[in-house]
DSSP file (Angstrom, degrees, kcal/mol; ACC not computed):
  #  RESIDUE AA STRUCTURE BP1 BP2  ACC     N-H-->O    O-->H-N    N-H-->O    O-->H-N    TCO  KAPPA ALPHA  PHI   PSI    X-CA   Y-CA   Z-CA
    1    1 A X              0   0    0      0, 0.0     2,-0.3     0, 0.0    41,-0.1   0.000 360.0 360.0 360.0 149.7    3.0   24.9   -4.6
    2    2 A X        -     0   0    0      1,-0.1     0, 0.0    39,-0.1     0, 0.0  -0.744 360.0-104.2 -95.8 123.4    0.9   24.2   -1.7
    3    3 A X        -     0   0    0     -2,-0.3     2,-0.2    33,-0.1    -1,-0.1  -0.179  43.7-111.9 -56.7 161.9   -2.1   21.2   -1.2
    4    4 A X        -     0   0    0     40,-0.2     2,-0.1     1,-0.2    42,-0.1  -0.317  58.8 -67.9 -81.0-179.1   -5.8   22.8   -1.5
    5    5 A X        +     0   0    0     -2,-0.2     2,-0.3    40,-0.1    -1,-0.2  -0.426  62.3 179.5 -92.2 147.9   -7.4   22.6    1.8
    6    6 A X        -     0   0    0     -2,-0.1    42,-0.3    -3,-0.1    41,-0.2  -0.956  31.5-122.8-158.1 151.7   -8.3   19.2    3.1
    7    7 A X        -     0   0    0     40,-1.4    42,-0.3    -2,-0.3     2,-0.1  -0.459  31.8-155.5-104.8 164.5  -10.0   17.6    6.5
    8    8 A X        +     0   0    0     40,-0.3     2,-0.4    -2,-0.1    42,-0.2  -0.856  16.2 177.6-147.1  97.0   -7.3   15.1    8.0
    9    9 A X  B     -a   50   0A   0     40,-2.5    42,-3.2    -2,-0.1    39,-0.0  -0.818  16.8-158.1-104.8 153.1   -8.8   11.8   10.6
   10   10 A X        -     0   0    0     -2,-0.4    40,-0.1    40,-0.2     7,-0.1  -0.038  14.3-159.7-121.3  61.5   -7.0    9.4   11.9
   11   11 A X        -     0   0    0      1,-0.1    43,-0.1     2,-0.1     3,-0.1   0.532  15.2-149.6 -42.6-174.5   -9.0    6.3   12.8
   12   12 A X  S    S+     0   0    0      1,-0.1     2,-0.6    43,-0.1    44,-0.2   0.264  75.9  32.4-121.7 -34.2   -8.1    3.9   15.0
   13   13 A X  S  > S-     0   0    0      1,-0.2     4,-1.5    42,-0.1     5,-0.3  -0.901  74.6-119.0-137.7 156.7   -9.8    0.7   13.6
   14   14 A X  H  > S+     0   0    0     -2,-0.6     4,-3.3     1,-0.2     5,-0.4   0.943 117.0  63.2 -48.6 -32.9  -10.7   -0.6    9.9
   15   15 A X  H >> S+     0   0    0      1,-0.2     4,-1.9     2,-0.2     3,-0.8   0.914 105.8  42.4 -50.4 -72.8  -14.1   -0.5   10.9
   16   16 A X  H 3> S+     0   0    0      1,-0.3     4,-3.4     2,-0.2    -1,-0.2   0.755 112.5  60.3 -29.9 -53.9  -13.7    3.4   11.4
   17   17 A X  H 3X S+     0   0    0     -4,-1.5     4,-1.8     1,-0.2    -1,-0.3   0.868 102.7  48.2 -32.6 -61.0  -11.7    3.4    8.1
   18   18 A X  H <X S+     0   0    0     -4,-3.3     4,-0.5    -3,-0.8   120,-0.2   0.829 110.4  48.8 -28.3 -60.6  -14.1    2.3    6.2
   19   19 A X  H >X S+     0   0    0     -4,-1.9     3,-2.7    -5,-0.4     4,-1.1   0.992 104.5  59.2 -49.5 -70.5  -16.5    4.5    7.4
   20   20 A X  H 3< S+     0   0    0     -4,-3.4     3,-0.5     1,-0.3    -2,-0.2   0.750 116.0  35.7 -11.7 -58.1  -14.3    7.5    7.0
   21   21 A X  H 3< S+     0   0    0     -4,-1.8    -1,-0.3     1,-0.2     5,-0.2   0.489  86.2  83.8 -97.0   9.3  -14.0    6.7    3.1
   22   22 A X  H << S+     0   0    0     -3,-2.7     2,-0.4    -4,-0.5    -1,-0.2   0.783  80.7 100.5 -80.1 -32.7  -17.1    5.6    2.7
   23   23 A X  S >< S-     0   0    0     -4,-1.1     3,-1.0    -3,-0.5    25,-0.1  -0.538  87.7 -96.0 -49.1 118.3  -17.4    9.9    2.4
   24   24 A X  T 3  S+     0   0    0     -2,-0.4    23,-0.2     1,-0.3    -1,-0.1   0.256 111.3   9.8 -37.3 106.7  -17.7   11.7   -1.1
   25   25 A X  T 3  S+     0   0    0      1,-0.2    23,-1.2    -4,-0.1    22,-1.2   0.785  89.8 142.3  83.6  29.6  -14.1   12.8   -1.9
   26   26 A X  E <   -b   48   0B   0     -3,-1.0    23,-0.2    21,-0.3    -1,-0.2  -0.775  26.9-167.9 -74.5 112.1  -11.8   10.8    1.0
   27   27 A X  E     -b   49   0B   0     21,-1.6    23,-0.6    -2,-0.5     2,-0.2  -0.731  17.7-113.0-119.2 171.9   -8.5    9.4    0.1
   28   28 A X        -     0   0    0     -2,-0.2     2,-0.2    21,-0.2    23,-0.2  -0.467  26.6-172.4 -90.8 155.2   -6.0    6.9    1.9
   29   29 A X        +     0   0    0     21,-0.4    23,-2.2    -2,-0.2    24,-0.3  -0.649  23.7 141.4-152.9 170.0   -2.7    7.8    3.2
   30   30 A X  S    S-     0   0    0     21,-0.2    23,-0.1    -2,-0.2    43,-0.0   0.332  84.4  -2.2 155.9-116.1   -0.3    5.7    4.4
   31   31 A X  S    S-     0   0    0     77,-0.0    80,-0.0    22,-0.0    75,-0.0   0.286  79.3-145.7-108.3  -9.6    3.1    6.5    3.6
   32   32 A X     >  +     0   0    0      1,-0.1     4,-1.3    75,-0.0     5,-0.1   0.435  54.6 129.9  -8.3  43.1    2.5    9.4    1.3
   33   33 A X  T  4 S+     0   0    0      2,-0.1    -1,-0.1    70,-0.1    74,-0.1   0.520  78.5  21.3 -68.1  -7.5    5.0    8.9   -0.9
   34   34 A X  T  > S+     0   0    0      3,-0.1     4,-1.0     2,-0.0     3,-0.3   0.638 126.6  48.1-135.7 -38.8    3.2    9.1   -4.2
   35   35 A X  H  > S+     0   0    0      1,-0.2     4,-2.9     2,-0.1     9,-0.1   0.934  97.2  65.6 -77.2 -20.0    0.1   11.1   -3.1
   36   36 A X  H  X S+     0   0    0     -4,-1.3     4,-0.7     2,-0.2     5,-0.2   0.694 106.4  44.2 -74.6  -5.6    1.7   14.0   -1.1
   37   37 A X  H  > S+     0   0    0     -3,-0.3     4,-2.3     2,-0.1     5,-0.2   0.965 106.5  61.6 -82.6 -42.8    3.4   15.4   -4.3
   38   38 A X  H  X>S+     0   0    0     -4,-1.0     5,-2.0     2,-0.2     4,-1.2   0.887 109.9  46.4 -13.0 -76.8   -0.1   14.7   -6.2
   39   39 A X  H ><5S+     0   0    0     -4,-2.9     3,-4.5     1,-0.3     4,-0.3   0.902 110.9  48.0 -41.9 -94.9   -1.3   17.3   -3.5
   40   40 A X  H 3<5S+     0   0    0     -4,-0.7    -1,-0.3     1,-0.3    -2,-0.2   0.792 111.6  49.9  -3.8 -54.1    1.3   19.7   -3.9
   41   41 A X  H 3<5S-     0   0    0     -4,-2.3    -1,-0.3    -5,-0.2    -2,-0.2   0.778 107.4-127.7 -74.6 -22.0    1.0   19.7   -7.5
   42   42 A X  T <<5S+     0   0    0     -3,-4.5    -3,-0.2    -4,-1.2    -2,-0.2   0.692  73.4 130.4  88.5  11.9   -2.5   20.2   -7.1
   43   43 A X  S   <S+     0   0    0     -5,-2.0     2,-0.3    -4,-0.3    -4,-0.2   0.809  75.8  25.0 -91.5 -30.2   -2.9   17.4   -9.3
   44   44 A X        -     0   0    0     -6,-0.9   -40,-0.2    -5,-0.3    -2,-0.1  -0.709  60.3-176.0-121.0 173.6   -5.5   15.8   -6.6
   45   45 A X        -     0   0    0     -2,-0.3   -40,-0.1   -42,-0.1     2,-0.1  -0.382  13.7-175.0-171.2  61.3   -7.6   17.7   -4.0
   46   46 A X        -     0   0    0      1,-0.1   -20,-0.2   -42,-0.1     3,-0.1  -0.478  35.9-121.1 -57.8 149.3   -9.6   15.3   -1.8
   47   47 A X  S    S-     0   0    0    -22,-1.2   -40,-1.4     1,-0.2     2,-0.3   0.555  87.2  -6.6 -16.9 -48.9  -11.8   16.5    0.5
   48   48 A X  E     -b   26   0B   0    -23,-1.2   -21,-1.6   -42,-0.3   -40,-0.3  -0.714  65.0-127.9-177.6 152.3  -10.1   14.8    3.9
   49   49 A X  E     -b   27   0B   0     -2,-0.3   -40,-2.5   -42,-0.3     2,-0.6  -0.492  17.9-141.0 -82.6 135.4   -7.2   12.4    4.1
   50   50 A X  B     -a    9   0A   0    -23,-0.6     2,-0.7    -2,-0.2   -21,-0.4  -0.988  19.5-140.4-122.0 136.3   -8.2    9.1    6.3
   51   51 A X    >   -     0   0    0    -42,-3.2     3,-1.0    -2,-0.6   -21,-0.2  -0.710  18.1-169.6 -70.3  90.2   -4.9    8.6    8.1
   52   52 A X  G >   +     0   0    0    -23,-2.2     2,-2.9    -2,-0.7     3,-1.2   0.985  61.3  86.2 -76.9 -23.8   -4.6    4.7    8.1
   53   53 A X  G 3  S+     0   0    0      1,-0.3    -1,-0.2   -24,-0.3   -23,-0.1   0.417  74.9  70.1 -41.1   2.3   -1.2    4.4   10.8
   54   54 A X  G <  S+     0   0    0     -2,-2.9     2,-0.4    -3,-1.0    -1,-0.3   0.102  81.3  88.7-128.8  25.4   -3.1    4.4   13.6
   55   55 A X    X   -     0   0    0     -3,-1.2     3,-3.1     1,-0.1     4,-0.5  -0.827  54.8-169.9 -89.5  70.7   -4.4    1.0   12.8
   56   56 A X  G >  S+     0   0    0     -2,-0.4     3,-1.0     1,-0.3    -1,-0.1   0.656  79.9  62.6 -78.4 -11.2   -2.3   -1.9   14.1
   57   57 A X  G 3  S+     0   0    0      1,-0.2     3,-0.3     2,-0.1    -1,-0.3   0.667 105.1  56.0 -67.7 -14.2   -3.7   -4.9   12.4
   58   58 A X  G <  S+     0   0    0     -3,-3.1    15,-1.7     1,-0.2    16,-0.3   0.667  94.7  61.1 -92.5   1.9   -2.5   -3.2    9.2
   59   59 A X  S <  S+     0   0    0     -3,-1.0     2,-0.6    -4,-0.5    -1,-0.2   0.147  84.2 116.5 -96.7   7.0    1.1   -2.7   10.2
   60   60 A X        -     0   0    0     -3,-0.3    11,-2.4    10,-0.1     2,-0.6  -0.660  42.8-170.6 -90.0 132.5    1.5   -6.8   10.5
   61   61 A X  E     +C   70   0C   0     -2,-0.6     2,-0.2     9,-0.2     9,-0.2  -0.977  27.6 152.5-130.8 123.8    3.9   -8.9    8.1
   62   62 A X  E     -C   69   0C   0      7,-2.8     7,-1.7    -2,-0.6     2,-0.3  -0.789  40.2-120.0-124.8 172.4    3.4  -12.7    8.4
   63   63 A X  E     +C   68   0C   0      5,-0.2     5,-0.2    -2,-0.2     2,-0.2  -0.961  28.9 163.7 -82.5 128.4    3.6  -16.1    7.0
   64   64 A X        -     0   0    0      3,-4.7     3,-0.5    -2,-0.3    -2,-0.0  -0.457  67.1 -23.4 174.9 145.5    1.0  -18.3    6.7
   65   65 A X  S    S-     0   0    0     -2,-0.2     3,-0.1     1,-0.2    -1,-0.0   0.599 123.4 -50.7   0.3  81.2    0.7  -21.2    4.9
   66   66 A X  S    S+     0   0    0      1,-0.2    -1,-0.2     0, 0.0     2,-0.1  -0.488 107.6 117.2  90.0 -59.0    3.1  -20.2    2.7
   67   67 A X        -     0   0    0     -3,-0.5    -3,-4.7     1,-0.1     2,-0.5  -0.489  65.8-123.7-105.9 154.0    2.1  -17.0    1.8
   68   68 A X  E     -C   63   0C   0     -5,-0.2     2,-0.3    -2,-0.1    -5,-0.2  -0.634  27.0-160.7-102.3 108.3    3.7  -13.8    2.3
   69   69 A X  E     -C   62   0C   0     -7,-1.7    -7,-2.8    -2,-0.5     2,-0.4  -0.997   8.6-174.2 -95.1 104.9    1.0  -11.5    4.3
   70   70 A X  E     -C   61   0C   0     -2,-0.3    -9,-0.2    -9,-0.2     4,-0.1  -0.972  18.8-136.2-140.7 108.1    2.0   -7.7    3.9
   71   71 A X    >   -     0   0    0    -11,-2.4     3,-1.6    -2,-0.4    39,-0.6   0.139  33.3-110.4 -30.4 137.7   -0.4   -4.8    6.3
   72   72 A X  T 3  S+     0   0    0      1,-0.2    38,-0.2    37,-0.1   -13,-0.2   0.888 120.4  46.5 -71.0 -21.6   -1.3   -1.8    4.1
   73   73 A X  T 3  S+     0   0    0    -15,-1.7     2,-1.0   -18,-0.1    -1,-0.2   0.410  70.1 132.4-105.4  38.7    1.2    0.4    6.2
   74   74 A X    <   -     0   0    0     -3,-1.6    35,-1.6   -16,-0.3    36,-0.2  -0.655  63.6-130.0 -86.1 119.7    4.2   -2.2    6.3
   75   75 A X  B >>  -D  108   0D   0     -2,-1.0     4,-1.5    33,-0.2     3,-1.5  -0.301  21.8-116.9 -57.1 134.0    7.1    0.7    5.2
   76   76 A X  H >> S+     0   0    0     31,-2.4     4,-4.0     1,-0.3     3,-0.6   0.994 116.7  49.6 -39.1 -72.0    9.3   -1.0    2.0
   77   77 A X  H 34 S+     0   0    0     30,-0.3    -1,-0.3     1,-0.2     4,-0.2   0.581 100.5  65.1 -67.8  17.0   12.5   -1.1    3.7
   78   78 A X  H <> S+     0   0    0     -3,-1.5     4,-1.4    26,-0.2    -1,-0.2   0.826 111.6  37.1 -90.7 -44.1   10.6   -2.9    6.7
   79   79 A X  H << S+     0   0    0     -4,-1.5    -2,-0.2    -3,-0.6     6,-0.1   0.849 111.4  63.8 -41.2 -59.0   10.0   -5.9    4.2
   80   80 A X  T  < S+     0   0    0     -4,-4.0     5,-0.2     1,-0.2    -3,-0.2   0.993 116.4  32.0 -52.0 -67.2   13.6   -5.2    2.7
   81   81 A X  T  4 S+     0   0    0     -5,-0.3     2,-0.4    -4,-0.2    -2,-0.2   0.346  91.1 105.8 -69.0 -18.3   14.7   -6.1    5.9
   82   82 A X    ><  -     0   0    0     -4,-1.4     3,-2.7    -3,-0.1     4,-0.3  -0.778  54.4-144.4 -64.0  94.4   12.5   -8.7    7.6
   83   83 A X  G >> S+     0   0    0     -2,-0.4     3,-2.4     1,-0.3     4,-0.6   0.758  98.0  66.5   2.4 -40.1   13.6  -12.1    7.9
   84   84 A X  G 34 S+     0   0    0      1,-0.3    -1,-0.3     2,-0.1    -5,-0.1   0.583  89.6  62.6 -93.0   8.4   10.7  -13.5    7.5
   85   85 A X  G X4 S+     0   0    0     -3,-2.7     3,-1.1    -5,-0.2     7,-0.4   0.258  82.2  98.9-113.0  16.5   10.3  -12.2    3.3
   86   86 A X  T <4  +     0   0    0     -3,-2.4     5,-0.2    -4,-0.3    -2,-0.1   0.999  66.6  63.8 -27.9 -64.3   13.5  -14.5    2.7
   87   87 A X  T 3< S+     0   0    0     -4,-0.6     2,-0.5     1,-0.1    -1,-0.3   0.368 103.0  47.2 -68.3   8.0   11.5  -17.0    1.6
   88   88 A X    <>  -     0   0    0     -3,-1.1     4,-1.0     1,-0.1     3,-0.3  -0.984  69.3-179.5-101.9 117.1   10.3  -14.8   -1.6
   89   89 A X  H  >  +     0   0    0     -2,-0.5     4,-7.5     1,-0.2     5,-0.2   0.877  64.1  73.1 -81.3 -34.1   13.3  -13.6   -2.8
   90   90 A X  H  > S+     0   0    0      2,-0.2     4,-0.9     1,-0.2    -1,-0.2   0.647  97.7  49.9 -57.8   4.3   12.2  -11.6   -5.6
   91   91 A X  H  > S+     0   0    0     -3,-0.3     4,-2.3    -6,-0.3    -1,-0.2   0.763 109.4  51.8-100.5 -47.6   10.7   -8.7   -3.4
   92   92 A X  H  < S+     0   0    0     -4,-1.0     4,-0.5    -7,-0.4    -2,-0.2   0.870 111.1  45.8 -62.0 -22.8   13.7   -8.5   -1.6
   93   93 A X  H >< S+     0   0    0     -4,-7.5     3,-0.9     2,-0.1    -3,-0.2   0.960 113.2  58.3 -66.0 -56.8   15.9   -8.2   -5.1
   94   94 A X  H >< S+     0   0    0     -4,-0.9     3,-1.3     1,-0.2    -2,-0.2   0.838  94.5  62.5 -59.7 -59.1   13.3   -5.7   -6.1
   95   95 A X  G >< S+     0   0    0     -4,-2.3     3,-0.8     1,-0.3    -1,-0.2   0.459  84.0  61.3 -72.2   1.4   13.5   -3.1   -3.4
   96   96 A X  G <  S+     0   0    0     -3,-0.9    -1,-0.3    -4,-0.5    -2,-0.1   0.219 100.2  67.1 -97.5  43.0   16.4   -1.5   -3.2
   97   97 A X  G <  S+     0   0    0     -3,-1.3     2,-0.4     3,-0.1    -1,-0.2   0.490  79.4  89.7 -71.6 -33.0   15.5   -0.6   -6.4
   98   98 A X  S <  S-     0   0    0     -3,-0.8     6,-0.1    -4,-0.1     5,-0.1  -0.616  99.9 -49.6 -88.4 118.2   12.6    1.4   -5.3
   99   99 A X  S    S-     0   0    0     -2,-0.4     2,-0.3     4,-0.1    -3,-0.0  -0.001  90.0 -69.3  44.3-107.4   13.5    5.5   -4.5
  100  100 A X    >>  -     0   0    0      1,-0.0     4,-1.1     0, 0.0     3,-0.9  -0.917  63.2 -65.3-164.6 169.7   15.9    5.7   -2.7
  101  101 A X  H 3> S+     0   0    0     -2,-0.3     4,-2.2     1,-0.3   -24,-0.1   0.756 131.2  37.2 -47.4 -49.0   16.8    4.6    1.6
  102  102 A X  H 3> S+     0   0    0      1,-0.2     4,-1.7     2,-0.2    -1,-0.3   0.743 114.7  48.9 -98.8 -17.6   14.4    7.2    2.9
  103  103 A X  H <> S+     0   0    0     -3,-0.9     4,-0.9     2,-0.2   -27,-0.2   0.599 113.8  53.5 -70.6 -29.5   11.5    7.0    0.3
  104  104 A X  H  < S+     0   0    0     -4,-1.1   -26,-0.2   -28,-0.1    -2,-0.2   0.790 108.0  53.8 -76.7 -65.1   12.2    3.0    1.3
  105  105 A X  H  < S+     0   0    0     -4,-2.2    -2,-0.2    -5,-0.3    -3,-0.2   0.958 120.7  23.3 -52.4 -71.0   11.6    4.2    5.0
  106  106 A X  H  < S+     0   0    0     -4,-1.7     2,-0.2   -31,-0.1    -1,-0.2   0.625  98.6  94.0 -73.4 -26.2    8.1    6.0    4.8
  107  107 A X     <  -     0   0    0     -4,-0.9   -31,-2.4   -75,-0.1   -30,-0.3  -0.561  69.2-135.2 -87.8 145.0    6.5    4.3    1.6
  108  108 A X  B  >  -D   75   0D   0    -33,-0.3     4,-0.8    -2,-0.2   -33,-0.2  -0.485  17.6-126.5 -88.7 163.8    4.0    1.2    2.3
  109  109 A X  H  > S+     0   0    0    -35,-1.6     4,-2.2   -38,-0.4    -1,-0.1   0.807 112.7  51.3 -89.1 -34.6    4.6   -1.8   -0.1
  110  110 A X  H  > S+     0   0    0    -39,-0.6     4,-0.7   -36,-0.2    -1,-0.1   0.355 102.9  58.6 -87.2  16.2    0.5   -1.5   -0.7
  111  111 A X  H  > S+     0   0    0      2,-0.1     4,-1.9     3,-0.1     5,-0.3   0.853 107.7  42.9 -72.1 -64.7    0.7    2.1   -1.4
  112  112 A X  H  < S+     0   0    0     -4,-0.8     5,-0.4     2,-0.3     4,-0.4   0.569 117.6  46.2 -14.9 -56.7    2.9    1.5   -4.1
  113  113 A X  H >< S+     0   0    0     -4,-2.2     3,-1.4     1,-0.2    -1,-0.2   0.977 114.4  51.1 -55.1 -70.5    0.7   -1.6   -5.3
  114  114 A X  H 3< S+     0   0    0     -4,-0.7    -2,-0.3     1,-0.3    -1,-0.2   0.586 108.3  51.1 -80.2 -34.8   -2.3    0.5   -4.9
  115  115 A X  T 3< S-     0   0    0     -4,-1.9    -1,-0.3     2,-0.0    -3,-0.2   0.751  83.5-160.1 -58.7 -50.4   -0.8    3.2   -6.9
  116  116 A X    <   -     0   0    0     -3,-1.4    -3,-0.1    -4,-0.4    -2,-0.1   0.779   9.0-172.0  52.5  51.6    0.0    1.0   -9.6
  117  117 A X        -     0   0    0     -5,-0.4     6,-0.1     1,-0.1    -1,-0.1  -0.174  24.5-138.7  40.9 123.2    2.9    3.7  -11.0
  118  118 A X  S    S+     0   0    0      1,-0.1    -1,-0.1     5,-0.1    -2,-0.1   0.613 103.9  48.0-101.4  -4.4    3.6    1.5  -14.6
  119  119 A X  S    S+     0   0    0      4,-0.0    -1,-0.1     5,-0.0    -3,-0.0   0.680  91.8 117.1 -78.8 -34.3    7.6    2.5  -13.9
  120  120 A X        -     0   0    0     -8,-0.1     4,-0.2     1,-0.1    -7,-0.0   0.244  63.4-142.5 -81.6 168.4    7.2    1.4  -10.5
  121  121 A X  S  > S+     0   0    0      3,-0.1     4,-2.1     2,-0.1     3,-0.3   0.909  94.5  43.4 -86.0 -76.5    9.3   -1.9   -8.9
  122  122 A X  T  4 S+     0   0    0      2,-0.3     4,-0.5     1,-0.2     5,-0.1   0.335 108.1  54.5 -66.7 -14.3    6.7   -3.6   -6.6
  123  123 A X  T >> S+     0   0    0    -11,-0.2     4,-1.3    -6,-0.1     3,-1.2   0.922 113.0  47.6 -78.1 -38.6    3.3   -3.5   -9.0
  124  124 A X  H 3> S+     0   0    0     -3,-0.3     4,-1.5     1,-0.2    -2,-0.3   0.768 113.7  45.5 -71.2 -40.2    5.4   -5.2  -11.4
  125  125 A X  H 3X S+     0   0    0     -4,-2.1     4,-0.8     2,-0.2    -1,-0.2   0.753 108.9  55.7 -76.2 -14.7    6.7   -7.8   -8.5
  126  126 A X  H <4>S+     0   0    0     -3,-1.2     5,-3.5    -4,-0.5    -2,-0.2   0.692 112.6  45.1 -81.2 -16.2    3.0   -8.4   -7.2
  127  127 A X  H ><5S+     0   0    0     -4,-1.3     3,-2.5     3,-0.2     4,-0.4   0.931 110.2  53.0 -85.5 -70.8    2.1   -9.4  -11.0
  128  128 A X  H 3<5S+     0   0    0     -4,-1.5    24,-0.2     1,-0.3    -1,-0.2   0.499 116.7  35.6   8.5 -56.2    5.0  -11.5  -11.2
  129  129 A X  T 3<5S-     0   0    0     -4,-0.8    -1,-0.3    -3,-0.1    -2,-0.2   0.207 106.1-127.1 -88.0   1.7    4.1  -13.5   -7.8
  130  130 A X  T < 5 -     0   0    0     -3,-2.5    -3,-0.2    -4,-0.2    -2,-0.1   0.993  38.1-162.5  20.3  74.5    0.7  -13.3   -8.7
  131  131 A X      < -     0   0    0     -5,-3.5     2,-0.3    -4,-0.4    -1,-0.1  -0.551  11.9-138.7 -77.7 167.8   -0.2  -11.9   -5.4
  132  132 A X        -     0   0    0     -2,-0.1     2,-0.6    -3,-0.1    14,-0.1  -0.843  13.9-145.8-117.2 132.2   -3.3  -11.8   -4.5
  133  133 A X        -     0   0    0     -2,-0.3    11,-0.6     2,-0.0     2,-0.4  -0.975   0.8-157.3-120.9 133.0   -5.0   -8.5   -2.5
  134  134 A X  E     -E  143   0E   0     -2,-0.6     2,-0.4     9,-0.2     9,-0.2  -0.926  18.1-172.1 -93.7 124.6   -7.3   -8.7   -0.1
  135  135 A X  E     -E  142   0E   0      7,-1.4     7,-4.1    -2,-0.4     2,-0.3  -0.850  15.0-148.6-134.0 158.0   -9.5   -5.5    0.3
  136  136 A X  E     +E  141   0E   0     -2,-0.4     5,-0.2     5,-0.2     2,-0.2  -0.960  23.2 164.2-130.1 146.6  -12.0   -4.2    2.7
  137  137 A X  E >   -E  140   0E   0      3,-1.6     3,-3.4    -2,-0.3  -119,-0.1  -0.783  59.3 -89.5-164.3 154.9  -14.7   -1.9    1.7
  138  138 A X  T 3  S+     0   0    0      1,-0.3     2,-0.5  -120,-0.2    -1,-0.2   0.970 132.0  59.6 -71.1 -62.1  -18.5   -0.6    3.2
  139  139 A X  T 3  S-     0   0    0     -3,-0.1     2,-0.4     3,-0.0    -1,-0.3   0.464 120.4 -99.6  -0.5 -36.0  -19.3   -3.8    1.1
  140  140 A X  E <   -E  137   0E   0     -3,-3.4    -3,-1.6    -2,-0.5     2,-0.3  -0.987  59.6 -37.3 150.0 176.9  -17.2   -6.4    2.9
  141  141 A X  E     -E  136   0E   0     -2,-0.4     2,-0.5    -5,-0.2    -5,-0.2  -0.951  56.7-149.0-121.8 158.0  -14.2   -7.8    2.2
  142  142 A X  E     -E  135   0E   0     -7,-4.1    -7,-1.4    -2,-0.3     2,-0.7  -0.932  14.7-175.1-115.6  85.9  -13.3   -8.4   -1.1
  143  143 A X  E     -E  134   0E   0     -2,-0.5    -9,-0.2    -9,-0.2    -2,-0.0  -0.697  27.8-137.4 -64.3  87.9  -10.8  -11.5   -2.9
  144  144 A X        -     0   0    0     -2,-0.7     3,-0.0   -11,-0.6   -12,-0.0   0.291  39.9 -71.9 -21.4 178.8  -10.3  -11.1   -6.6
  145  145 A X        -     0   0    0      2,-0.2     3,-0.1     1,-0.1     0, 0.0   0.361  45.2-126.9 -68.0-172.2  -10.5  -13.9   -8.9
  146  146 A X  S    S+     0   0    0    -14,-0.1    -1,-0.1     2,-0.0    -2,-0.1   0.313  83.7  96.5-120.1 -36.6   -7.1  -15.9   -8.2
  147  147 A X        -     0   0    0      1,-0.1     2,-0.4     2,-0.0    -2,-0.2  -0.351  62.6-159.4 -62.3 142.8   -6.1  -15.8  -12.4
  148  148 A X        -     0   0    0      2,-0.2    -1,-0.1     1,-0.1   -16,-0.0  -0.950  17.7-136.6-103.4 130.5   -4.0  -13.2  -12.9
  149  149 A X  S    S+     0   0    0     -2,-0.4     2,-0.3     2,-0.0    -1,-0.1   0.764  91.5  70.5 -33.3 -41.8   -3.4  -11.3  -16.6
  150  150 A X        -     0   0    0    -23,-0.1     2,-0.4     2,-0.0    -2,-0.2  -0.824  66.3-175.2-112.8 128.5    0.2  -11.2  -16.1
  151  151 A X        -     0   0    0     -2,-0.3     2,-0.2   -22,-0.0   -23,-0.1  -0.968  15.5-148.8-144.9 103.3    2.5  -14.8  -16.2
  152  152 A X        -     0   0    0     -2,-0.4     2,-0.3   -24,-0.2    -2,-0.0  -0.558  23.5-113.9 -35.8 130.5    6.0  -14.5  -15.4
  153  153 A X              0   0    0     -2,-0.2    -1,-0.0     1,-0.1   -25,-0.0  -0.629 360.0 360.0 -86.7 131.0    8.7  -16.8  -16.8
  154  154 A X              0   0    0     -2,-0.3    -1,-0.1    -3,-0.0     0, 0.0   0.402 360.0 360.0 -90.1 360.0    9.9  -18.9  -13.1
């Protein structure tokens, strides 16, 4: 099967992003590993695809203070692979759990999150760490509560 017909931008800066989805029937992609079969399948039909990749403050993974900072388009195996997510080990046990090497290669670790897939590796390791997401929106940006529902035995 073949996606329905769909507008495609590719911003350049979140501000633009924002804008972009701030339109009636506008989805993310990223990595399209869990929405381009959606499309296929027909399952989903946006309107236009906002291209996020062409963003670079969302392709940064950092430290700082302490915490583990992960860009909505940082690729899973980039993460697998990074020094610098030693210091939480449990993401680095969990993904090469996740698809398979080339699904690892193309998929974001906040697609994945954002997807929230109840089989999936990585929602089940953000609940775990009780990560925290930070989101931006026509609104703002947004921090949840810091309690999380879900407590992991350490």
């Amino acid at each position: 099967m073949k996606a329905a017909p769909f507008a495609y931008v590719r911003p350049g800066t979140v501000a633009d992003v924002v804008a972009e989805l701030s339109r009636d029937g506008s989805k993310v992609i990223a990595g399209g590993q869990s929405l381009v079969p959606v499309l296929a399948m027909r399952l989903g039909r946006p309107a236009q695809l906002v291209d996020i990749n062409a963003v670079p403050e969302l392709r940064k993974l950092s430290r700082d203070n302490g915490s583990l900072r992960v860009g909505a388009t940082v690729r899973q195996r980039q993460l697998q692979r990074e020094e610098i997510a030693a210091p939480v080990p449990l993401v680095r046990l969990a993904l090469p759990w996740v698809g398979h090497r080339e699904i690892r290669s193309r998929g974001t670790v906040c697609g994945s999150i954002a997807h929230a897939d109840p089989s999936a590796e990585l929602p089940a390791v953000a609940a775990c760490l009780e990560a925290t997401m930070v989101l931006t929106g026509a609104g703002g940006r947004w921090l949840p509560p810091t309690s999380s529902p879900v407590r992991c035995r350490r």
